[in-house]
ZAVEX-943749 format. One record per residue (C-alpha): x, y negated, z; residue in one letter. Coordinates in steps of 0.02 Angstrom, whole numbers, padded with zeros to 5 digits, always signed. Last residue first. Example, Ala and Ser with C-alpha at 12.3 -4.5 7.8 and 13.67 -1.06 7.14 Angstrom:
2
+00684+00053+00357S +00615+00225+00390A 
//
This chain:
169
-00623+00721-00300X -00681+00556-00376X -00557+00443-00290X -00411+00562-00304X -00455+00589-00499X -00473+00414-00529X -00317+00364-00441X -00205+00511-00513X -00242+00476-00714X -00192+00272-00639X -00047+00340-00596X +00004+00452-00727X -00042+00310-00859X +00058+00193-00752X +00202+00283-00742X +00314+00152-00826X +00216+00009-00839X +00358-00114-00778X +00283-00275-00736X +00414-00430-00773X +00418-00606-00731X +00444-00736-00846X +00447-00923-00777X +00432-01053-00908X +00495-01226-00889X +00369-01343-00806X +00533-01416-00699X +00488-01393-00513X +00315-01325-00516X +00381-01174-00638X +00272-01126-00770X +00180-00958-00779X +00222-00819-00891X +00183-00619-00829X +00273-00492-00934X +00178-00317-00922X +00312-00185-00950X +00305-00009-01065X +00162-00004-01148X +00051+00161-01188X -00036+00145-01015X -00059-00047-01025X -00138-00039-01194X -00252+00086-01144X -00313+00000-00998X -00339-00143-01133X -00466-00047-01215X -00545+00018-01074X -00589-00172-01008X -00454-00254-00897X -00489-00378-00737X -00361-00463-00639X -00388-00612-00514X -00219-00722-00465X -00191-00740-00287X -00017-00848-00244X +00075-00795-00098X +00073-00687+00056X +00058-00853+00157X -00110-00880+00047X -00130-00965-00107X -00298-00962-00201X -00395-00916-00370X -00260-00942-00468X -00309-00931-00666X -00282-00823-00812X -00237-00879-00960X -00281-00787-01116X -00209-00636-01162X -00023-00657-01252X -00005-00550-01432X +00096-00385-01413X +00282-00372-01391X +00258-00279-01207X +00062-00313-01139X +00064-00510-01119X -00017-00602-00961X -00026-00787-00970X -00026-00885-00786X -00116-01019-00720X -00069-01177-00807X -00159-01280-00649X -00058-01176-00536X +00117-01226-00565X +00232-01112-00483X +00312-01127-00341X +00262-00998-00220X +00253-00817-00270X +00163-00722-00354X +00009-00581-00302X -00083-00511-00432X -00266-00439-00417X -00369-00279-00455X -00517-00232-00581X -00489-00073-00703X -00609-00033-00849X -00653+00133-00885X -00833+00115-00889X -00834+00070-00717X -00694-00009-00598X -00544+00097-00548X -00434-00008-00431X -00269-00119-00439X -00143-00205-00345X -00018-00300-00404X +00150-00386-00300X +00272-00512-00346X +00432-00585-00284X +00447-00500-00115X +00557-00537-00002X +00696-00400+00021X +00840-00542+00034X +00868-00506-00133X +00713-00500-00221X +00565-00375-00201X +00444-00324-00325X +00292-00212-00299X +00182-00106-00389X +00029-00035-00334X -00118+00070-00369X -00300+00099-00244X -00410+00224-00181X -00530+00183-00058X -00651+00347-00015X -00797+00279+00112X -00841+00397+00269X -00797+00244+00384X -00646+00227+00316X -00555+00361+00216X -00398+00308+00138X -00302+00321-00062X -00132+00252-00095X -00064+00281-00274X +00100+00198-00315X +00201+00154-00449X +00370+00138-00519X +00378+00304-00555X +00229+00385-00500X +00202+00382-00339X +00068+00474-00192X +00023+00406-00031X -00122+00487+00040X -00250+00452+00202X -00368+00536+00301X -00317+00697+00236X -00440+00860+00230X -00284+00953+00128X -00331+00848-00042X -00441+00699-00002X -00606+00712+00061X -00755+00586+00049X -00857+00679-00046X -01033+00563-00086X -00979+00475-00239X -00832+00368-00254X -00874+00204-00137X -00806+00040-00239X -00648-00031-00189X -00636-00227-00105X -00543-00357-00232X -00387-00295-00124X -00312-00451+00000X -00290-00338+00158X -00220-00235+00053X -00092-00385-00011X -00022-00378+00181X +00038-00201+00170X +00046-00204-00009X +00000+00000+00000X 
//
């Protein structure tokens, strides 16, 4: 999990009425390359969720995502940046070499950083499973120059294969 980003999770959706994991676990931590699969039961409610995150140096981190199976295929979750950046640009996500998505806007700042919404239909799931990194451009506060960060999608098909069958099992 994000540790403090879980807290910040979009909320998961119940997955049908058994609540188990594999073994009779309360919890599960699985990865998959450079992600990770964290599923808990709650109050009889299944929350199963993906991650990936970045730390810098100093082991602070530089950027965070979580995400969760939504319906129809599609896959809801958010992104967590860091400070100083400049929010009214919001930031442009861009699936390896293909064409940027539209901008997508912060929704807040919190001491865990800078919330940024994420929502992807089926189609772009796919893209994201076949690609291999997820650049993320905002501009920096300081100078408006462009700040690239970098999402590695390795594993993410596995991972994301993993989620839904945890949550629905």
């Amino acid at each position: 999990m994000l540790g403090a980003c879980a807290v910040l999770s979009m909320g998961g959706p119940v997955w049908g009425k058994d609540t188990a994991l594999p073994g009779g676990a309360s919890s599960l931590q699985e990865t998959y390359q450079d992600w990770q699969i964290a599923c808990r039961i709650v109050d009889k409610t299944k929350n199963c969720s993906m991650s990936q995150q970045q730390v810098g140096k100093k082991n602070q981190r530089v950027l965070a995502v979580e995400l969760q199976a939504g319906s129809d295929g599609a896959v809801t979750g958010v992104l967590v940046l860091p400070f100083g950046l400049l929010l009214d640009k919001g930031v442009t996500l861009q699936i390896d070499d293909k064409p940027a998505l539209a901008p997508l806007r912060f929704r807040t700042c919190m001491p865990v950083g800078c919330l940024v919404p994420l929502s992807f239909d089926s189609d772009r799931v796919s893209s994201l499973g076949k690609g291999t990194a997820l650049k993320l451009k905002a501009a920096g506060s300081d100078t408006g120059q462009e700040v690239v960060l970098t999402v590695s999608l390795k594993g993410f098909a596995a991972a994301l294969d993993r989620m839904k069958t945890l949550a629905g099992s």
